[in-house]
N, C-alpha and C positions, 0 to 999 in steps of 0.2 A: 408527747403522748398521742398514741393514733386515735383517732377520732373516726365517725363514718358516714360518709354521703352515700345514701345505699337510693336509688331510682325506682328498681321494679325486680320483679320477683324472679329468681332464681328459673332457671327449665332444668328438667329432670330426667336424666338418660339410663337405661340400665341395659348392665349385658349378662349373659349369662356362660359360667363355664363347667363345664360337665366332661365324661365319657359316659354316651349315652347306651353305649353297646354293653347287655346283659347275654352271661351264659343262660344256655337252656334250663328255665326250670329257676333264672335270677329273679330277685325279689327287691332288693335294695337299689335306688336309683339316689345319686349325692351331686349336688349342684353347689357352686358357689353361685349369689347372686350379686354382682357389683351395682352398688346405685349411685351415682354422680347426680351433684347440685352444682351449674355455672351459670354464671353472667349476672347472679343476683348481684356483683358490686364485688370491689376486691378486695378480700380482706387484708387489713392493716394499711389499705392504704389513707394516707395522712391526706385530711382536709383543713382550712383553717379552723382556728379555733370556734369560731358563730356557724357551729355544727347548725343548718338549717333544722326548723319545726318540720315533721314532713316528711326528712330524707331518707327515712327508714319505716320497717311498719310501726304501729304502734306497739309500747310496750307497756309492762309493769315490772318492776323488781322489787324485790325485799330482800334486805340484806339483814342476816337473823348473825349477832354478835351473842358471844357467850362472855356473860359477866357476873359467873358464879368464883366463889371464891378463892379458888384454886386458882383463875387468873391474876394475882399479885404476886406467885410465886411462880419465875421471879417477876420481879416485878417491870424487864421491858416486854412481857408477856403480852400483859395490856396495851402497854406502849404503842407496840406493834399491832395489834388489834386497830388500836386509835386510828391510825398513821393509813395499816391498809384497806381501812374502812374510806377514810378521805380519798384515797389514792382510786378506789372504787368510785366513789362519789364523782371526781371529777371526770374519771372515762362514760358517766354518763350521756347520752346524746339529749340532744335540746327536747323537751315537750317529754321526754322518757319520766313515767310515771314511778314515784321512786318512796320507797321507807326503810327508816331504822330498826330493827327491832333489840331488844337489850334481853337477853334470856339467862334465867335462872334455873329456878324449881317456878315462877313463874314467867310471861312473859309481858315487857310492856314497849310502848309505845313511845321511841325515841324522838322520832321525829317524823312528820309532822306532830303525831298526835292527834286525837278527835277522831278514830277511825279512818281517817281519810290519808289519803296519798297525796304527796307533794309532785308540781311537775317542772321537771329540771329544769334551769335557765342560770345565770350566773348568780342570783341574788339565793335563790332556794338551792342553790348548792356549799355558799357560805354560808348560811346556817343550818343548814344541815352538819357541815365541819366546825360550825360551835355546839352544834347540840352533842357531838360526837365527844368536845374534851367533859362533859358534866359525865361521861361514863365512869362509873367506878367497881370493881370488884366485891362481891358480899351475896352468900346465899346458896343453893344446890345448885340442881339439871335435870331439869323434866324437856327434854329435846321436843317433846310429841306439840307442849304447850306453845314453844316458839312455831313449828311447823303449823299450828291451826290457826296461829293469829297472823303467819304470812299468807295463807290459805284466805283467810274473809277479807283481806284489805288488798290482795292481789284482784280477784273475782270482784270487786265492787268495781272496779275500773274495766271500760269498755274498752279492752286492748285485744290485739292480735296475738304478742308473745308473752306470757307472765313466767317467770323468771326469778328462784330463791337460788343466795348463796348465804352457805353456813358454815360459822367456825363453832369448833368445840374444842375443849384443850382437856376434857375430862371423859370420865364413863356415868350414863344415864341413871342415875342413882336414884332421882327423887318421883320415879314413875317405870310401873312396870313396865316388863319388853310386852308383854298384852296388849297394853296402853298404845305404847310406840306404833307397835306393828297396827292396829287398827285407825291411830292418825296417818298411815303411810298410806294403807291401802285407801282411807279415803279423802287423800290429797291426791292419790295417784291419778294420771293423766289431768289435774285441775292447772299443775305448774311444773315445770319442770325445778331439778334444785342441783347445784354443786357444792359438793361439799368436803372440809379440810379439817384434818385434824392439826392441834399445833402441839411442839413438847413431842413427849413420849408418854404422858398418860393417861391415852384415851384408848376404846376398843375397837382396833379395827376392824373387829366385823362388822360393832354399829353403825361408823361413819360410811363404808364402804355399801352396806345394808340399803340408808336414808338415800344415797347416790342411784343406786341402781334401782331402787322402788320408784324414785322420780325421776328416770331417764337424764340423772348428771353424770359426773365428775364426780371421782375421791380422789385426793392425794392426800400425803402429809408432807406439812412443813416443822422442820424437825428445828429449826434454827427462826424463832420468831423474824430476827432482821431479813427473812426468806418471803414475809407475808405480803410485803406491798407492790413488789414482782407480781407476784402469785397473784393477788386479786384483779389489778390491773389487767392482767391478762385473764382473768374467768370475765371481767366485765368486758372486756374487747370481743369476746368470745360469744357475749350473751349481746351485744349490740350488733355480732354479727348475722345472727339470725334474723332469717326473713320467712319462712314459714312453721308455723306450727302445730302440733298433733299431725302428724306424718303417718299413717299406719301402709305397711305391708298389708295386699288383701291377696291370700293366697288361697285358688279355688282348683280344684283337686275333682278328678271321675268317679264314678263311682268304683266302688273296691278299691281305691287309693287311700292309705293311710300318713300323716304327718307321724312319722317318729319324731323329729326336733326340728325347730328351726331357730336357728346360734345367730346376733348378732358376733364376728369373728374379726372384727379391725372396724375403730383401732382400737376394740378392746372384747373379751369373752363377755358376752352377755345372753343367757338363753333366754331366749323368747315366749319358749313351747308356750308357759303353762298360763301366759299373757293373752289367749286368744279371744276375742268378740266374733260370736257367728254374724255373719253377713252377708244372709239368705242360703238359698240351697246350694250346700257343698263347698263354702265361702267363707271366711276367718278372717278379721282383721286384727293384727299385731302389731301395736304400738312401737316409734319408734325417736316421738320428741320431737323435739325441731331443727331447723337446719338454715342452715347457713349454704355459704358456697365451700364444702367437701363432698368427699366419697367414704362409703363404708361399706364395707363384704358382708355378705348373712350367706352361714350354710343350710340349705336344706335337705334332709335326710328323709324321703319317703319309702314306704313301701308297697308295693304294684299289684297286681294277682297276676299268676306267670302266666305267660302265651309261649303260642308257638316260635320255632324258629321262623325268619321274617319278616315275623309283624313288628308294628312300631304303634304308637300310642304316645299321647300328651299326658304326659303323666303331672305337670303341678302348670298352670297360669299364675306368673306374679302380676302384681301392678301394684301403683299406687295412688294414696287416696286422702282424703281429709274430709273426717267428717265434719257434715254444718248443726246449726244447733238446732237447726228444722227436721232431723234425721235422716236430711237427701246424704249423700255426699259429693265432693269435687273429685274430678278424676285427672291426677296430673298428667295423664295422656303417654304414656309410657308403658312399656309389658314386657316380661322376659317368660321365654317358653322354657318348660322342662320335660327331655323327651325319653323317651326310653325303646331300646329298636334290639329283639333278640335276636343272635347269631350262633351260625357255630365255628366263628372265628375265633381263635383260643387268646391270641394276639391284640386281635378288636377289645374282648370281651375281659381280660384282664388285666389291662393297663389303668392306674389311674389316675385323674387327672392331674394336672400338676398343682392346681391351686386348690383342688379338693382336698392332697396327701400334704400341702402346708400348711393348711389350717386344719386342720384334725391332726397336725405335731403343734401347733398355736394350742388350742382348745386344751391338749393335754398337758404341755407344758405348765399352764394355769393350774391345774387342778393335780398334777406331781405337785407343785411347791407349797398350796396346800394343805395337802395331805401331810408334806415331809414337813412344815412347821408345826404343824398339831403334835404330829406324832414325837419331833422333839420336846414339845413343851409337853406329853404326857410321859418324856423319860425312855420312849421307846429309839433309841438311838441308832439299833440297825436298823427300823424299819426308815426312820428319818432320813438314813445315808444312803440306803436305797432311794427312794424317793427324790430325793435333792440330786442323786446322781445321776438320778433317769434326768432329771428338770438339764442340768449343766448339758446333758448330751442334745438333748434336743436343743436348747436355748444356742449351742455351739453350733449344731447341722441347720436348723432357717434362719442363722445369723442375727439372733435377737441379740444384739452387743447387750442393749443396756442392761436386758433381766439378766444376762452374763455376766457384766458389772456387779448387777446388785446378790445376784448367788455367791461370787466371789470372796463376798463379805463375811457370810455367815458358812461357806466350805471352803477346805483348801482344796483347789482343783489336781488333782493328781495327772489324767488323762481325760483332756473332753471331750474327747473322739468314745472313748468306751463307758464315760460316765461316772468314771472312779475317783471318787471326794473322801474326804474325810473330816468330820465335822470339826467346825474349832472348836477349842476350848471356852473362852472367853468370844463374846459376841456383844456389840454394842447395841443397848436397846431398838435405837434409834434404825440402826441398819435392817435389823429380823423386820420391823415395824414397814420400815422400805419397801421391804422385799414384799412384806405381803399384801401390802397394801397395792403397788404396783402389779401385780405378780398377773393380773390380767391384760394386763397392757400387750398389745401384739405389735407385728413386723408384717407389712403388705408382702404379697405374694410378689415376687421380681419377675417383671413380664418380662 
């Protein structure tokens, strides 16, 4: 299992790619912004086992198990829950501030217990994997209940990263989506959370929902003996971070409007409606924590037109972390966005090449679905349109795998023109796939 000797923090590079040449009388300016995290330590790479106290920042996790009813059926349902909870347990790094939580219709206290967090070492990791086999199946799913009590026991501890990952194998039955959504928005930016469906009966919009309100992960594991992979690796993932609450501060001139700005790899995630003002002309946009990767964000502004000639800074990014004194840190980094009118027909209508990848990424997501909706309400041409726009595009920016997983639920006829035809029979598990992944993107090919 990799483990991590992580030294010191990450530095932070960004570029930016655009065509900044508008026709006379243009108003729309579209940027990708690339942000890169190196040198904080390499992920996955293997240290010995006596992970030092230290070698990382500090953390907290909670790791929120669903143990409503419905997990005994079947019964290695559980099993696997058990197994990839341990398997979790041990990719912990040493001193990593850590709990169980056991969730129902309520939530309790696996281990330690007492409110308090246990701090990883070999001894509080074996019982932690004894307290894990006393789990047993019985009871509903109120998700919002386990999400508040990793919320007070993450935030009692004095850490740098706090960190939920959560299984459900059901849909939120024993507490409204009101309930839900108002523990999301205010756990949001408290912890970050990953989260997995297991089986086929749960709602992916919830688990996908709970993921993107806390700046995680959703997948489904469709096959439980799929789970201890699966955690192992969100827990490698959560040990790889080294800093956290990351915001974009995107500060804009006057008469410059934000139409959107899309996290777009590696996965669709719109930002817009996520903004904090931060001061005059100035928005900060959450974006979680980070480890050592890279991730594209599109920005879509609009200008007030000028002459032919002029040129203008149309968006300053940077980025920033805010402190809990209100200052904030500035990770020393900036990408400019420009905008210069021509009456070059040439200049002025070409576009960029990673701007026209990810606006086919962005929509590709949001064909698939539409075209799953629109199957599951019966509407079958619109679904085969849809799905056929999705195969065309998923074939022209070479996303194999949403290709793969389209493939499941149409027969591809031509993927060049986008011509499917829906199957007949469709296995749960597959549709389930598809939508759950269906945001997942393909980097722009430099």
């Amino acid at each position: 299992m990799a483990n991590f000797a992580k030294s010191h923090a990450p530095q932070f590079s960004m570029d930016v790619y655009q065509n900044e040449y508008l026709p006379e009388g243009g108003r729309e300016v579209n940027a990708i912004v690339t942000v890169t995290a190196t040198g904080g330590g390499t992920i996955g790479s293997a240290v010995p086992p006596a992970h030092p106290q230290g070698s990382g920042p500090s953390a907290a996790v909670a790791l929120m198990v669903d143990c409503s009813g419905s997990m005994d059926y079947p019964p290695t349902k559980m099993r696997g829950a058990r197994e990839a909870t341990a398997a979790a347990i041990d990719t912990l790094r040493d001193g990593t501030h850590f709990a169980v939580i056991g969730g129902t219709h309520v939530a309790s206290e696996v281990y330690p217990g007492g409110g308090r967090l246990a701090v990883a070492d070999a001894g509080t990791r074996e019982q932690a994997k004894q307290a894990l086999r006393r789990l047993s199946a019985g009871g509903g799913t109120a998700i919002g209940t386990w999400l508040r009590l990793a919320d007070r026991l993450l935030n009692a501890a004095d850490v740098t990263i706090r960190h939920g990952i959560l299984l459900t194998d059901g849909r939120n039955e024993h507490e409204s989506p009101e309930d839900l959504k108002a523990t999301l928005q205010a756990c949001a930016g408290r912890f970050t959370c990953d989260a997995r469906g297991v089986g086929t009966d749960w709602e992916v919009k919830e688990v996908t929902g709970i993921a993107s309100a806390l700046l995680g992960t959703a997948d489904i594991v469709a096959d439980p003996a799929g789970l201890t992979a699966d955690f192992a690796r969100m827990m490698e993932a959560a040990m790889g971070k080294e800093v956290a609450d990351v915001a974009l501060r995107v500060w804009t001139p006057v008469g410059t409007a934000i139409r959107f700005i899309k996290q777009v790899a590696p996965a669709v995630e719109d930002l817009t409606a996520r903004r904090t003002e931060a001061g005059p002309r100035a928005g900060d946009y959450p974006t979680g924590s980070w480890g050592d990767e890279s991730r594209d964000y599109h920005l879509c502004l609009e200008v007030p037109p000028a002459g032919l000639g002029q040129e203008m800074l149309a968006a300053r990014v940077s980025l920033v972390v805010p402190q809990a004194d209100g200052s904030v840190h500035n990770l020393g980094t900036q990408g400019l966005v420009r905008a210069v009118w021509t009456d070059d027909m040439t200049a002025s209508t070409s576009i960029s090449p990673q701007v026209a990848h990810y606006t086919g990424q962005a929509e590709l997501a949001q064909a698939i679905q539409q075209g799953l909706d629109l199957r599951k309400a019966g509407d079958f041409d619109g679904a085969t349109a849809k799905l056929g726009r999705a195969v065309q595009l998923a074939s022209a920016s070479g996303n194999a795998d949403t290709a793969k997983l389209l493939a499941k639920v149409v027969d591809v006829v031509d993927a060049a023109t986008g011509t499917v035809r829906l199957k007949a029979k469709v296995a749960e598990a597959d549709e389930m796939t598809l939508e759950t992944r269906s945001t997942k993107t393909v980097r722009v090919k430099k």
